[in-house]
N, C-alpha and C positions, 0 to 999 in steps of 0.2 A: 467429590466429583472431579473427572477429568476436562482440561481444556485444553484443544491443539490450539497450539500462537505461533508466533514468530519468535523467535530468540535471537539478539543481537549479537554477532560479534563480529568480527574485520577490524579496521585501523581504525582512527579517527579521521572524519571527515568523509569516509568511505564505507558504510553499511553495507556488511553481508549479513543474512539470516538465515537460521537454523527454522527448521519446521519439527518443533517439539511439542509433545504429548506430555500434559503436567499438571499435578493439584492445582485446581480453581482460584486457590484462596489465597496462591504464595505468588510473590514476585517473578516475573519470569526470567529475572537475571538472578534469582537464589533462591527460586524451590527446586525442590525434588522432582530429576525430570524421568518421566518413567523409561521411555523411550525418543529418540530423535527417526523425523520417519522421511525429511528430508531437510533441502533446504532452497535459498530463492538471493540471488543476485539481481537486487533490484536497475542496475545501469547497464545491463546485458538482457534483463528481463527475463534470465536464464531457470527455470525450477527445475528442481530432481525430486520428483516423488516418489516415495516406495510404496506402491497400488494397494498391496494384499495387505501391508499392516495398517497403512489409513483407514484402511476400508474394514480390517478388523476391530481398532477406536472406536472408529464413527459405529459400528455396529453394537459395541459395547455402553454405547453413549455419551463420547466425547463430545464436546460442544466447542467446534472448531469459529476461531476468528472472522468476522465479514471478508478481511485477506484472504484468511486462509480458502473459508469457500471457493475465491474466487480461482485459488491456485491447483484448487482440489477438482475442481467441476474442469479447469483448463487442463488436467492431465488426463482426466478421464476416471475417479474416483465416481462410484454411483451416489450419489445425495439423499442418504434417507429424509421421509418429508417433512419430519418435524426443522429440518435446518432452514433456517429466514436466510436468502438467496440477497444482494446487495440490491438496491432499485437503482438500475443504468439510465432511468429516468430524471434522477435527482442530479441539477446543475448547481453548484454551489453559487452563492450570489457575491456579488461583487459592492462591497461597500458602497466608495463613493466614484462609481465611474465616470462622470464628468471630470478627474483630477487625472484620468488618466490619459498617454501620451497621446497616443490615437484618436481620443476625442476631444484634445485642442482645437482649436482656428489655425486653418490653413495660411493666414491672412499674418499672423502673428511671426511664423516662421521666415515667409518673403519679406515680411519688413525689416528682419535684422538680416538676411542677407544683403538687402538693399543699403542699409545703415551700413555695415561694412564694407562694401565697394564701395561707398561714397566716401569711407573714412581712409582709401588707400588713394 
């Protein structure tokens, strides 16, 4: 079975990604990759799709990435219906948000500035 992913390459510290077409089963930094159909710079936000041959995968029954959908549906590729579409409803949760900055005491912050003027 085919699956479109993302394939990694760029520098380190700096991810670019290929949009490759590739056996299911293999790693997607060393399988067999059939075709590359684009690719997606994630710090520019920039994708380059190539339409006709996505859309010939997907019709052959590639089974593209949650990403991928989303890069594929944003360039304008049609979405056959069997593809599960990402839920833009799902907000990831937040451990422990009381430990975060924002939901400190206001009250804690004026007191060491206070502390500090007093100490000059």
């Amino acid at each position: 079975m085919l699956a479109i992913r993302l394939q990694r390459i760029g520098r380190k510290a700096y991810p670019v990604y290929r949009v490759a077409v590739q056996e299911s089963q293999r790693h997607p930094s060393s399988g067999r990759v059939v075709a590359y159909v684009g690719s997606y710079n994630p710090h520019t936000k920039d994708a380059n799709i190539q339409v006709e041959a996505a859309q010939k995968y997907l019709d052959n029954g590639a089974q593209p990435t949650p990403r991928v959908v989303k890069l594929l549906k944003d360039a304008g590729v049609k979405l056959p219906k069997w593809v599960k579409e990402a839920d833009a409803s799902k907000q990831k949760s937040i451990r422990n948000p009381e430990k975060l900055r924002k939901n400190q005491p206001k009250e804690e912050v004026a007191e060491e500035a206070s502390a500090e003027e007093s100490a000059e």
